[in-house]
N, C-alpha and C positions, 0 to 999 in steps of 0.2 A: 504494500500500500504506500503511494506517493504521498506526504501531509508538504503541499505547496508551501505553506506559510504558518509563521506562529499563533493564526488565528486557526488556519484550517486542524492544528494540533490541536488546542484547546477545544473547539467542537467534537473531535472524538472522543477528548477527554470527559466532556457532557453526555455524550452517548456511550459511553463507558460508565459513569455516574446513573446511569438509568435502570441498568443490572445487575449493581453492588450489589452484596448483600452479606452481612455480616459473615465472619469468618472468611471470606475472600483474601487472598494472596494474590496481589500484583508485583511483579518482579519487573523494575526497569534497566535495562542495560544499554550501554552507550556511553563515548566518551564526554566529558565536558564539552556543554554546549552543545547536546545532540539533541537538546530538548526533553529531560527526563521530567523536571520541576514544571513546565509550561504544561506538558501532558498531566501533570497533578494538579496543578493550576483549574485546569477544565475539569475534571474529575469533583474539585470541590465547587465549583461554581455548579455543578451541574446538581448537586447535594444540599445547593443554595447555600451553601459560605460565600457571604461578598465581602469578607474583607484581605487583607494582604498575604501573601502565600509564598513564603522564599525557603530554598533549599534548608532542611535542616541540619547542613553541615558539622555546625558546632557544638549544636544542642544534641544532633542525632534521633533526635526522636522528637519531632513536633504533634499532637495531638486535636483534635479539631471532634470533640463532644457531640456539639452544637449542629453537627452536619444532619441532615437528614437518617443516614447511615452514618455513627462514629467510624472517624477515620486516623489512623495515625501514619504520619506522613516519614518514615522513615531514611536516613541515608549512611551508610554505612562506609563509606571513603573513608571514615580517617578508624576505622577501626583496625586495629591490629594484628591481635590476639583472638581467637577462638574463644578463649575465659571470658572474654567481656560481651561478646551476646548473651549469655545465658543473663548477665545483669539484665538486659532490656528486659527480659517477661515478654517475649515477642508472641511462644507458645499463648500465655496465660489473655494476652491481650485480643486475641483471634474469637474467643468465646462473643467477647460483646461487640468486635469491630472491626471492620477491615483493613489491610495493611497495604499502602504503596510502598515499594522497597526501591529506593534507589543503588546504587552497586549492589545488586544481591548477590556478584562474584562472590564477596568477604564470608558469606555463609557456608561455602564449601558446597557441601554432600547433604549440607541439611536443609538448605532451601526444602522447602513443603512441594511433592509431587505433585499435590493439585495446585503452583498456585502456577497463575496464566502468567508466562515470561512473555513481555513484547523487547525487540531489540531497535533502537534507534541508530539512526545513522545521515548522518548528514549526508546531503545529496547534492548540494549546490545551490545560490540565490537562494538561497535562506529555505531550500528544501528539505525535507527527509523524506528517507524511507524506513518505515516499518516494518517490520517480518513480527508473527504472532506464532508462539509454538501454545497452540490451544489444550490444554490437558482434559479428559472428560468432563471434568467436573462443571468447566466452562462451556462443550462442546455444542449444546442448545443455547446457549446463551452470546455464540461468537459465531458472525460477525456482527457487531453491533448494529444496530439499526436506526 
């Protein structure tokens, strides 16, 4: 899938947002600036959070209650260590709400089979392209609509 522009990402990310549903694992892959945050961006607008949405780099773990479907916006870049996910409660946090993950590499083996990996990739004039490795659990519910 082509996303022309940083608008046309954020629309999938709304229509992405329409099929959440608790317990969901979204895995985002892609380098800096491939649009992983912009695609989460639209995922919570589409959940009606209208306010400000920037990578959680530092925090690593941004939380958003308040969304339609609670979401915790994940990113995983500066982690290191294998010891320090199990700090997050990423398992414990899936009960009441869904997870975007940005670098999900950092997780190894344990990224969650069911969750839906999309991989970003810049494509030029401010393009990307998407590839969707769709797991069952998504399989009725992918390609968004």
């Amino acid at each position: 899938m082509i996303l022309d522009s940083a608008e046309a990402t954020e629309r999938l990310g709304g229509a992405i947002a329409a099929m959440l549903r608790p317990g969901d694992v979204i895995a985002l892959f892609g380098n800096l600036g491939a649009g992983k945050t912009t695609l989460t961006r639209g995922i919570l607008s589409g959940l009606g959070f209208d306010g400000e949405v920037a990578s959680p780099t530092f925090p690593i773990v941004q939380t958003y209650e308040e969304a339609r479907v609670p979401l915790w916006h994940v990113d995983l870049y500066r982690i290191e260590d294998s010891s320090e996910l199990e700090e997050l409660a990423l398992d414990e946090a899936r009960q009441d709400a869904a997870l975007v993950i940005e670098w999900p590499e950092r997780l190894g083996t344990t990224l969650w089979e069911d969750a839906l990996r999309l991989h970003l990739v810049v494509a030029g004039s401010g393009a990307r392209s998407l590839t969707a490795h769709v797991p069952p659990a998504w399989g009725d519910r992918w390609p968004p609509r």
